[in-house]
C-alpha positions as CSV (number, residue, x, y, z in Angstrom):
1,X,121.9,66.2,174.9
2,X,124.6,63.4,174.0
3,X,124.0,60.8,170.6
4,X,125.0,56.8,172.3
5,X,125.3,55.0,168.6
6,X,125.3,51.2,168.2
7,X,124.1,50.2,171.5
8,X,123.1,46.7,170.9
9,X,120.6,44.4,172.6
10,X,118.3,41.0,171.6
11,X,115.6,41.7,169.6
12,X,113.6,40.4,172.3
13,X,115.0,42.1,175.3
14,X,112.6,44.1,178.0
15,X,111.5,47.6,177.9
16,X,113.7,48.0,181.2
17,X,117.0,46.7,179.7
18,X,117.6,49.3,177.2
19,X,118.1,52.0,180.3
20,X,119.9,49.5,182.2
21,X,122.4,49.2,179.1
22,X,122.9,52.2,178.9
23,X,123.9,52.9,182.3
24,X,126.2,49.8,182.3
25,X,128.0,51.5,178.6
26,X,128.6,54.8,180.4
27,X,129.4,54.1,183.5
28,X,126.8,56.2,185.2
29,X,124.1,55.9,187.9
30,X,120.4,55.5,187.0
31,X,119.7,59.0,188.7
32,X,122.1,60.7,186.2
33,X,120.1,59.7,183.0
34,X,117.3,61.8,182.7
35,X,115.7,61.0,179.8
36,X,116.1,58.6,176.8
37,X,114.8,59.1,172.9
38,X,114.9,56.7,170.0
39,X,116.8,58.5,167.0
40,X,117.0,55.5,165.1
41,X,116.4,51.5,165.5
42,X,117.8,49.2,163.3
43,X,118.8,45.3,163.6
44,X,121.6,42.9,162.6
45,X,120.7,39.3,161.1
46,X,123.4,38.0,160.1
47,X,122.9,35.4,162.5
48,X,120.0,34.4,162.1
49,X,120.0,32.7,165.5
50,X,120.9,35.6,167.4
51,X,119.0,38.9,165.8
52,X,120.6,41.8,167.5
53,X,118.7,45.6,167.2
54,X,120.8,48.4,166.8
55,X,120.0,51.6,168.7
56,X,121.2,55.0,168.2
57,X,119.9,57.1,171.5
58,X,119.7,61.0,172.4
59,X,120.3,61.0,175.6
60,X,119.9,63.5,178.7
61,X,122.0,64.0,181.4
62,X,123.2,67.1,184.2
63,X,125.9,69.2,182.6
64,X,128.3,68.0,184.7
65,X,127.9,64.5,183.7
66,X,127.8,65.5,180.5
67,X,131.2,67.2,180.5
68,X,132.6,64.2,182.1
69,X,131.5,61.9,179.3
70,X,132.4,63.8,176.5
71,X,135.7,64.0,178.3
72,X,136.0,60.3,179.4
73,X,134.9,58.6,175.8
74,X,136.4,61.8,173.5
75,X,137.9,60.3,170.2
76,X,135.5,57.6,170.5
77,X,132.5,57.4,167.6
78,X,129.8,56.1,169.8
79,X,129.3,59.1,171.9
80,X,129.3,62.9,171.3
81,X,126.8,65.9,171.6
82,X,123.5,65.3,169.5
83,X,123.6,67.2,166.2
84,X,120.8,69.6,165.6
85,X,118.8,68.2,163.0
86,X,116.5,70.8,163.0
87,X,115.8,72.4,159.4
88,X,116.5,76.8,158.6
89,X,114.8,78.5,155.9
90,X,117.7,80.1,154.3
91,X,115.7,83.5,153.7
92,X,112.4,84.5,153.7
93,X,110.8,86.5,151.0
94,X,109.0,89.9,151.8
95,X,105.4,89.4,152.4
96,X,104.6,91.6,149.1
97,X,106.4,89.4,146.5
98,X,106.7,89.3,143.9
99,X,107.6,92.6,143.3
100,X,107.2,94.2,139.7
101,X,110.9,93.7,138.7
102,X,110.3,89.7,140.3
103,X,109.0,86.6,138.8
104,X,107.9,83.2,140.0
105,X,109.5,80.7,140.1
106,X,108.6,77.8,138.1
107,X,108.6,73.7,139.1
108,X,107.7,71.5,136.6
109,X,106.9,68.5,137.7
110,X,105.2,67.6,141.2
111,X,107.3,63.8,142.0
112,X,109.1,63.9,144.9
113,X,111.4,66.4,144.2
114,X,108.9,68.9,142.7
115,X,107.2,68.7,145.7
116,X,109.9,69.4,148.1
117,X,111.5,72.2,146.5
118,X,108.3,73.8,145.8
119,X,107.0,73.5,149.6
120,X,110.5,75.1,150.6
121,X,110.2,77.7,148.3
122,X,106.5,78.5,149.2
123,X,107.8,77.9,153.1
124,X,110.1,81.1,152.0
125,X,107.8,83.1,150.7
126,X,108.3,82.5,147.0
127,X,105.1,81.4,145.7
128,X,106.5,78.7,143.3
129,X,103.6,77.9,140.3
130,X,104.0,73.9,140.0
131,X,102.9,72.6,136.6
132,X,102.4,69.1,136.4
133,X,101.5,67.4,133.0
134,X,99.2,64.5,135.4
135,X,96.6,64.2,136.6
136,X,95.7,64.7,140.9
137,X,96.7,61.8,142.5
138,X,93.1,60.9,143.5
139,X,92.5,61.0,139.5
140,X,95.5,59.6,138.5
141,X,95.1,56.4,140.9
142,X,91.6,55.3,138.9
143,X,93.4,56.1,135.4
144,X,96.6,53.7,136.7
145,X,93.5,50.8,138.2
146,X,92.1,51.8,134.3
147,X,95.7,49.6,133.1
148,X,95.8,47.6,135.5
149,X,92.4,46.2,135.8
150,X,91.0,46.7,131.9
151,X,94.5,47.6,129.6
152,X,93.6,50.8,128.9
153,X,96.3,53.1,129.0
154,X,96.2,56.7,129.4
155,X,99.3,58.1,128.5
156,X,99.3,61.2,130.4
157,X,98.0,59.8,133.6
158,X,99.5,56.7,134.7
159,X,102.3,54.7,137.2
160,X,105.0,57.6,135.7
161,X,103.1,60.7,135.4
162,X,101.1,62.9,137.6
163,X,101.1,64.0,141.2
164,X,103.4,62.2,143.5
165,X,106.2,60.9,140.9
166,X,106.5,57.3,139.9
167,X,107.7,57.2,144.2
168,X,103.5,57.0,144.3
169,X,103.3,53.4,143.0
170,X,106.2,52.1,144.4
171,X,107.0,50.6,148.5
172,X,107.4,54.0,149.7
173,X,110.5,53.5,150.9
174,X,112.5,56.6,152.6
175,X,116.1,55.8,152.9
176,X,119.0,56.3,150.5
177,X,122.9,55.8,150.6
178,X,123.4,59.8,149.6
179,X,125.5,61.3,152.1
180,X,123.3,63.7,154.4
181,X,125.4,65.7,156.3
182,X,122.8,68.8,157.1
183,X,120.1,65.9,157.7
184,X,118.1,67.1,155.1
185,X,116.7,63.6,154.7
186,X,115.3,64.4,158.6
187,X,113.4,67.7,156.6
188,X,111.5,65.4,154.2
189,X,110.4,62.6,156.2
190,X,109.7,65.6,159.1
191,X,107.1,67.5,156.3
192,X,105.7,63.5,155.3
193,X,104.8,62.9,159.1
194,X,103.3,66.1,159.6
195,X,101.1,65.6,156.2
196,X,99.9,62.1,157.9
197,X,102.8,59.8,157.3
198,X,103.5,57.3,160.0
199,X,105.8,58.8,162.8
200,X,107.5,55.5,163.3
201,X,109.5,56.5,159.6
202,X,111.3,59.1,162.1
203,X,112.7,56.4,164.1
204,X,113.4,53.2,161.9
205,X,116.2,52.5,159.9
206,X,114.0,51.8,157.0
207,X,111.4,53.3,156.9
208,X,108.5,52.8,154.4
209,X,104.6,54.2,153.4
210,X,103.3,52.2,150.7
211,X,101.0,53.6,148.5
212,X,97.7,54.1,150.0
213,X,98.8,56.2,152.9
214,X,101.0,57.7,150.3
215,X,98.2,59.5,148.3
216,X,96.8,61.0,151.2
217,X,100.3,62.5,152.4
218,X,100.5,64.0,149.0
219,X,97.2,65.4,149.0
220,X,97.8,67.9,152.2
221,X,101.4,68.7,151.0
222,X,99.8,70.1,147.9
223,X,97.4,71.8,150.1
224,X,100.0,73.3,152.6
225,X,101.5,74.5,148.9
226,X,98.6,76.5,147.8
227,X,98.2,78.0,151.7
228,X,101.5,79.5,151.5
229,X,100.6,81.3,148.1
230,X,101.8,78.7,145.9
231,X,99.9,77.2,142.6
232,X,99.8,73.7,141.5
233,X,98.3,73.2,137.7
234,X,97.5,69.5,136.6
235,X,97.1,68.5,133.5
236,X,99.4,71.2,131.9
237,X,102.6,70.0,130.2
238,X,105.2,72.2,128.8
239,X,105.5,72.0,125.1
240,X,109.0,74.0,125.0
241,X,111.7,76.1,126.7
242,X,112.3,79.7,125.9
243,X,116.5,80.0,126.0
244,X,117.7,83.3,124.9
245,X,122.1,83.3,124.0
246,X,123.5,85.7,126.4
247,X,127.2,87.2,125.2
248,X,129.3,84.5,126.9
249,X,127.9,81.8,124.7
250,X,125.4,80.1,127.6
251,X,121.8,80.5,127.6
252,X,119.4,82.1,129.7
253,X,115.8,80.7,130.8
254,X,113.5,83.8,130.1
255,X,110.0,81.5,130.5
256,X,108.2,78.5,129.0
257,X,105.5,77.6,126.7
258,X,102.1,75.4,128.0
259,X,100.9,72.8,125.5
260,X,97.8,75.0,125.6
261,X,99.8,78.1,124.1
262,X,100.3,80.2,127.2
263,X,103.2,81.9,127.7
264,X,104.7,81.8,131.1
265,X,107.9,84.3,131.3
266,X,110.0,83.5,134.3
267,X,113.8,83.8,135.1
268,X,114.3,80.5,137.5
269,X,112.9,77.0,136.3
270,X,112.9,73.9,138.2
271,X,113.1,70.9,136.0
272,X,111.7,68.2,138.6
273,X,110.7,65.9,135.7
274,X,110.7,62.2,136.3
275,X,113.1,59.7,134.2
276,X,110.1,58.6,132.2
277,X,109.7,62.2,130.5
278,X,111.2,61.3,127.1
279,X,109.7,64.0,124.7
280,X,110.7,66.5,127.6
281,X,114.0,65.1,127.1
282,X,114.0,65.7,123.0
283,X,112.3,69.2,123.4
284,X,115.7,70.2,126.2
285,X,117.9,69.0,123.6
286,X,116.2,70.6,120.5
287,X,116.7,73.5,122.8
288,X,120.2,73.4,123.3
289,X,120.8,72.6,127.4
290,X,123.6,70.5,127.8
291,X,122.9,66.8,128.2
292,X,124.9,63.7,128.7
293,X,124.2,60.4,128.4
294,X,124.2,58.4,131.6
295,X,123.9,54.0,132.3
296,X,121.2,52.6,134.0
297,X,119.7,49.1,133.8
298,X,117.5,46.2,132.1
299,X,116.4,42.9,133.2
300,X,113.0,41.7,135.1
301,X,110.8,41.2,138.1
302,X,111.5,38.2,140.8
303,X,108.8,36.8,142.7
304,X,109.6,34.4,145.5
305,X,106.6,33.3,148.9
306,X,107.6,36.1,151.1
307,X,107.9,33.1,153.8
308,X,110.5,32.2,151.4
309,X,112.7,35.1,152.0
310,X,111.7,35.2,155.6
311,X,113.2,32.2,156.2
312,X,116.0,32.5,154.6
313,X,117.3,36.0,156.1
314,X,115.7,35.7,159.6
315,X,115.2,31.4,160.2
316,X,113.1,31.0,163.7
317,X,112.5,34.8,164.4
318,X,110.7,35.0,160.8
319,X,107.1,37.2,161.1
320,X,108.5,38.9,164.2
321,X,106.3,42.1,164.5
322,X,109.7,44.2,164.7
323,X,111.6,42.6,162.0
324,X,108.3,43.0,159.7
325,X,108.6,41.4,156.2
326,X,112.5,40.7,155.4
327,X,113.5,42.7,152.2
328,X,117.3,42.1,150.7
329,X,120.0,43.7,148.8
330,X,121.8,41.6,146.3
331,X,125.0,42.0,143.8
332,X,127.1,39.6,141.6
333,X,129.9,40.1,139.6
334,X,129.8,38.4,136.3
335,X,132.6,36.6,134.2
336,X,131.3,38.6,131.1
337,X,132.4,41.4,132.9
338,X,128.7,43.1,133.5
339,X,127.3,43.4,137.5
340,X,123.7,41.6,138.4
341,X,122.1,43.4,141.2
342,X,118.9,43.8,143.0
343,X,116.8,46.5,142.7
344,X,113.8,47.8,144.5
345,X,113.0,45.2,146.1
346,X,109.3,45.0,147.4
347,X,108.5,43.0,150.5
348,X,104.9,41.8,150.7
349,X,104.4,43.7,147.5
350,X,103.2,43.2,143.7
351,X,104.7,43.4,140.3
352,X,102.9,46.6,138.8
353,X,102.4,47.8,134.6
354,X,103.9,51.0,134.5
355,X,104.2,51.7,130.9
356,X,104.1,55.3,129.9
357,X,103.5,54.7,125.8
358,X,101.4,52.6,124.1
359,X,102.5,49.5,122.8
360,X,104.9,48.9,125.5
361,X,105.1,46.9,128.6
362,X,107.5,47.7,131.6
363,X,107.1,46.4,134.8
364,X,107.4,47.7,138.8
365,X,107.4,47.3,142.1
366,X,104.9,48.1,144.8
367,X,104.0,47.5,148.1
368,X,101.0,49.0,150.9
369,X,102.1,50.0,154.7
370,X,101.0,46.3,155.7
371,X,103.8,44.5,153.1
372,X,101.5,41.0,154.1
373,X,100.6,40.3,149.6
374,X,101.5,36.9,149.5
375,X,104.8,37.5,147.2
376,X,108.3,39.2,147.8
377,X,109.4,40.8,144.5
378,X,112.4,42.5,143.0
379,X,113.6,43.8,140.1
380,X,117.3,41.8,139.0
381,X,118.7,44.4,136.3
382,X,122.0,43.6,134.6
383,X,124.4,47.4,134.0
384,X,124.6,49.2,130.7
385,X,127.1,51.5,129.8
386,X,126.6,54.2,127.3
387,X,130.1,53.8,125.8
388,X,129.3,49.9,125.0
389,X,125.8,49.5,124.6
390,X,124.1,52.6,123.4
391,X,127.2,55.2,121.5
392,X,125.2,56.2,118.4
393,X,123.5,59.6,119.9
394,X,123.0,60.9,123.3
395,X,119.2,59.7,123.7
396,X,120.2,56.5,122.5
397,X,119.3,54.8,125.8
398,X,115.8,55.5,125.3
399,X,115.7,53.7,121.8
400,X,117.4,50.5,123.7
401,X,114.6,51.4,126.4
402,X,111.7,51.6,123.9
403,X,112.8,48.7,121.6
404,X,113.2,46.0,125.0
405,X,109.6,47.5,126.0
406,X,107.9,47.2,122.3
407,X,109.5,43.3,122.0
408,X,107.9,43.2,125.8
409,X,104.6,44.2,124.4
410,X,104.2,41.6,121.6
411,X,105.8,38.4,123.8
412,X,102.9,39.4,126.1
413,X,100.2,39.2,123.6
414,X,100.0,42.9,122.7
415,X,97.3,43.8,125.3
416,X,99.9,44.6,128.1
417,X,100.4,41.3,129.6
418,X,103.7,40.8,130.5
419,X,105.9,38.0,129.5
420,X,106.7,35.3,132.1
421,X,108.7,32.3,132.7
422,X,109.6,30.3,135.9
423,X,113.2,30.6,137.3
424,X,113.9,27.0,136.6
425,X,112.8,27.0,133.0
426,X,114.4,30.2,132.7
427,X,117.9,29.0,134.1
428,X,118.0,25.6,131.8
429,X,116.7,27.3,129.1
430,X,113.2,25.8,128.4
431,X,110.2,28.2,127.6
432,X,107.4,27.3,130.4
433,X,104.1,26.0,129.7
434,X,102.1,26.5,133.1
435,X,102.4,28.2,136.7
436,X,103.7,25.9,139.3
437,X,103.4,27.4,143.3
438,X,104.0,30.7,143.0
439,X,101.1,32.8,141.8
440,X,102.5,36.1,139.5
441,X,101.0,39.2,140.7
442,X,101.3,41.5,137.8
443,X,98.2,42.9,136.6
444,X,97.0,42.6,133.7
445,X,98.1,39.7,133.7
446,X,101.0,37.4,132.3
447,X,101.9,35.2,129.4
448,X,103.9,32.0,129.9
449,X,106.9,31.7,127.1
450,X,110.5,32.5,127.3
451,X,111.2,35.7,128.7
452,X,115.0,35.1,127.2
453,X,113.7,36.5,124.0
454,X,113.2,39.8,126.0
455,X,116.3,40.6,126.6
456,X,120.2,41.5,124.8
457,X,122.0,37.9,125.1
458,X,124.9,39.7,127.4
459,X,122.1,40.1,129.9
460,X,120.5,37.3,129.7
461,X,124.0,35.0,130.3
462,X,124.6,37.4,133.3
463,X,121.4,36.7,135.0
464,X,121.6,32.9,134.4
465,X,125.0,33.7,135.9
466,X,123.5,35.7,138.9
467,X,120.5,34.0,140.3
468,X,122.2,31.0,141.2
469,X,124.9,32.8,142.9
470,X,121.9,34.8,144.8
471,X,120.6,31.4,146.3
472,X,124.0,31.4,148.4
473,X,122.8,34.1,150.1
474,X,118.8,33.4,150.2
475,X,118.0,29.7,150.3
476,X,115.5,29.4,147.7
477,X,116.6,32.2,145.5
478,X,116.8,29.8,142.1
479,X,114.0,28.1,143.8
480,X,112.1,26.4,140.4
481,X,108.7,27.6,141.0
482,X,109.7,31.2,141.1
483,X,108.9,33.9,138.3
484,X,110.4,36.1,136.4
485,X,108.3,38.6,134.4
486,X,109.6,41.3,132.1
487,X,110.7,43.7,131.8
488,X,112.2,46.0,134.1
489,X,113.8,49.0,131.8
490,X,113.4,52.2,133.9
491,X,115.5,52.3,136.9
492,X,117.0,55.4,136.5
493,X,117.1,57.9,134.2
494,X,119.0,57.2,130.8
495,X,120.4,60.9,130.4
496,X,121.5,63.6,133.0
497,X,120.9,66.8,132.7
498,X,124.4,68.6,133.8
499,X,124.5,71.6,136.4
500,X,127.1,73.3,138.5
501,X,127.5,74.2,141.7
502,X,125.5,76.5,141.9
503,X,122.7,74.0,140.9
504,X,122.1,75.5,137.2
505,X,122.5,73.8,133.3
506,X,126.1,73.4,132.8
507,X,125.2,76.1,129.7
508,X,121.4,77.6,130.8
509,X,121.0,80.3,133.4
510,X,118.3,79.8,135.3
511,X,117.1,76.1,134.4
512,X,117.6,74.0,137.5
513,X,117.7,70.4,136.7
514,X,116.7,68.0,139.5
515,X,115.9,65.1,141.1
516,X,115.8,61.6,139.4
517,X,114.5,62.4,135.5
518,X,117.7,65.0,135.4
519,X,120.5,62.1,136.9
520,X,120.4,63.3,140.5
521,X,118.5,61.1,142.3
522,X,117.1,57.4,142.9
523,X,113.9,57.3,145.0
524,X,111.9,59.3,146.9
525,X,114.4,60.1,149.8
526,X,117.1,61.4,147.7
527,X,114.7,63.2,145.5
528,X,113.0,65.0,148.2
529,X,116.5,66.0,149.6
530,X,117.6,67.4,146.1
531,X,114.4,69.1,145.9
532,X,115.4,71.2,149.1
533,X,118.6,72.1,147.6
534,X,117.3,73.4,144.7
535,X,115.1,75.2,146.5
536,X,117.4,77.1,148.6
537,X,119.9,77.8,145.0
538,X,116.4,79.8,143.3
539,X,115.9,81.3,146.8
540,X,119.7,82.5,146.3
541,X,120.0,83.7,143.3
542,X,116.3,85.1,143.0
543,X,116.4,87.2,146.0
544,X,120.3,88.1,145.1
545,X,121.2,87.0,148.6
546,X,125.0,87.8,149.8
547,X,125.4,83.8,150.9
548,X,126.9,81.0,149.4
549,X,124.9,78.0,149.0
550,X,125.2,75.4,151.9
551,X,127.9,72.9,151.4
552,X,127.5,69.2,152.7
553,X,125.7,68.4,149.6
């Protein structure tokens, strides 16, 4: 089997020409290629007149016309054998464990991350016990309607906590920048179709689920979990670490206390929480594990018509069934030295509460399979460095965090509304009075004022910088009757959680830090593909295996 990358041909073109392209690329005769498979489609428009897809292809051929390929294009990068992307279960436990001298291992948290690394480790036999301080994610999505609908809040089942991560009210999306050498990203998305995800998320470049296919997806992972021997506990937060001092000054994980008072005693402990899990945060540090502080990002929710961005990235071919609703990925540079970017951006989506706390307002984004709401959003988030912006402790970011969300809270009128303004107001400085075309979809709802008041001035001079510099790039960016609403405060997480190669705390045996709460992840892709890893370091050091842990990380 050979891999033919970055075969390109209109988005348009018939069935017939993709074989007939290849043929022509290689050099070969039709009765040579005997068989063709999508690995990947993606599309190029730039030119908005002349929408290109992008096709990588595994291709079959005789042996001996494979041979003379491989010899005739060697050196060149858009042919070579296929790679196996085919997942191995580094070990596999003995059908009797755990044995008396053994313990379980331990995931807390059941996000994206959680759940991968605990499916792996139940796939090798390990019979991981997930505790997970929300609620089911049948539960969890009537307590999140309970905000979004009738502003009540339940703080311990909400857009941030329970089954499926915060990646359960979000787009879905499935693609990161992390470099993915083993194709571990191809392991996730594999497990997602087989639990009822679209296959199609195989085969595009950016893929997506949206949240209603998402909760059932989630649903017969957990149940695939509990086949294989493992155990999934909702509403069950851990109230504290035990860390014993071993001689060389480190610590050593020997189990963990349950809010409830049961003692769980266990040697390996995933820490899969998300970067909303602030007390967990205070109790690791009370603790002792090593944490740094770490930047992330502030700013709000953008809402343009979707036919707005449509246009404006794909002109005539806008609502082409292939090219689906047009997302985009923005950046500027400001003169006061701090980077405007886009962030999450939602196509055919809604701006979502997903506060945590009482008596604070944060905002999201979200989007079902379909992407056809009325509104594009996005969050626009200005940089914050640690160093500059938050130096007094090493949980200092979640003060700046809570503060921007509290102020949030009362501009909205303290029943978590959220604070709105309309671009053009907004850019010339002039609180707003009423809606103009564009509708806001945040639920509760919003209040009209200005959202400037929201934010550190810094921030607010580099978005009035940015937005205008955006509308180079998408025609109607600073359109007037767009909205802003605020405020976007949890991008990432604020600390991480530091480990070594061997996937442990810097200065705690046994205590795995992970995913996107612990600084090692940003959505559900790269979460899920940490999770594995993590996974296969317990299944390591648990079952004393002579291997090293996979590199390619």
């Amino acid at each position: 089997m050979l891999r033919l990358n970055d075969l390109k041909l209109p988005l348009d073109h018939e069935e017939a020409a993709l074989r007939k392209s290849i043929l022509a690329r290689l050099g070969i005769e039709d009765a040579d290629l005997h068989s063709v498979a999508i690995f990947k489609r993606s599309y190029d428009a730039r030119k908005k007149g002349d929408i290109q897809l992008i096709y990588q292809l595994d291709i079959a051929v005789s042996e001996a016309c494979e041979a003379t390929l491989l010899a005739r294009f060697a050196g060149k990068s858009f042919l070579g054998p296929s790679p196996n992307t085919e997942y191995t279960l580094l070990a596999q436990a003995q059908s009797n464990f755990p044995a008396a001298d053994q313990q379980r291992p331990l995931v807390i948290g059941f996000g994206p991350c959680g759940i991968l690394a605990a499916l792996v480790l139940a796939q090798m036999g390990l019979k991981p016990i997930v505790l997970e301080r929300g609620q089911d994610v049948r539960q969890r999505t009537k307590d999140t309607w309970g905000l979004w609908r009738e502003g009540k809040l339940n703080t311990e089942s909400n857009v941030q906590y329970g089954e499926g991560g915060a990646g359960t009210f979000s787009d879905g999306k499935l693609w990161s920048q992390v470099k993915d050498r083993r194709f571990l990203g191809r392991k996730v998305m594999t497990e997602f179709v087989k639990a009822g995800a679209p296959e199609e998320i195989l085969m595009v470049s950016k893929p997506h689920i949206g949240t209603f296919k998402l909760v059932k997806m989630v649903e017969n992972i957990r149940a695939e979990i509990t086949r294989l021997g493992g155990e999934i506990r909702f509403d069950t937060k851990v109230e504290t670490i035990h860390r014993e001092a071993t001689s060389d000054d480190q610590g050593q994980i020997t189990g963990l206390t349950l809010s409830s008072g049961e003692h769980l005693p266990s040697s390996h402990v995933v820490l899969a929480i998300g970067h909303s899990a602030r007390d967990t945060f205070e109790m690791l540090l009370d603790q002792g594990v090593y944490i740094e502080p770490k930047p992330f990002s502030i700013g709000f929710r953008i809402e343009h018509p979707q036919s707005v961005i449509d246009a404006a990235r794909f002109g005539e071919q806008a609502g082409h069934p292939i090219l689906g609703s047009a997302d985009y990925k923005l950046v500027h540079h400001c003169k006061n030295g701090r980077s405007v970017y886009s962030f999450c951006m939602c196509p055919g989506g809604t701006v979502v509460a997903a506060t945590s706390e009482e008596g604070r307002v944060v905002t999201n984004g979200m989007s079902q399979y379909s992407r056809n709401e009325r509104n594009a959003n996005s969050a626009i988030v200005v940089g914050i460095e640690p160093e500059k912006d938050y130096p007094e402790h090493i949980l200092a970011g979640i003060d700046l965090q809570r503060s921007l969300e509290t102020l949030a809270y009362q501009l909205g009128g303290e029943n978590y509304n959220a604070p709105a303004q309309l671009v053009g107001d907004y850019l010339r400085n002039t609180p707003s009075s009423e809606l103009a075309s564009v509708t806001p979809s945040y639920k509760p709802g919003v209040s009209l004022g200005d959202l400037s008041k929201a934010l550190p001035d810094f921030a607010n001079e580099a978005i009035r910088e940015a937005i205008p510099a955006f509308d180079k790039q998408i025609k109607g960016f600073a359109m007037n009757d767009a909205i802003l609403t605020g405020i976007e405060t949890r991008t990432s997480s604020p600390i991480c959680i530091k480990r070594g190669k061997d996937y442990q705390s810097l200065n705690t045996r046994g205590l795995y830090p992970a995913g996107e709460g612990a600084g090692y992840a940003g959505g559900i892709l790269s979460a899920g593909i940490d999770g594995i890893k993590i996974a296969e370091a317990v299944a390591i050091d648990l079952l004393k295996l002579d291997i090293a842990i996979p590199s390619g990380r």
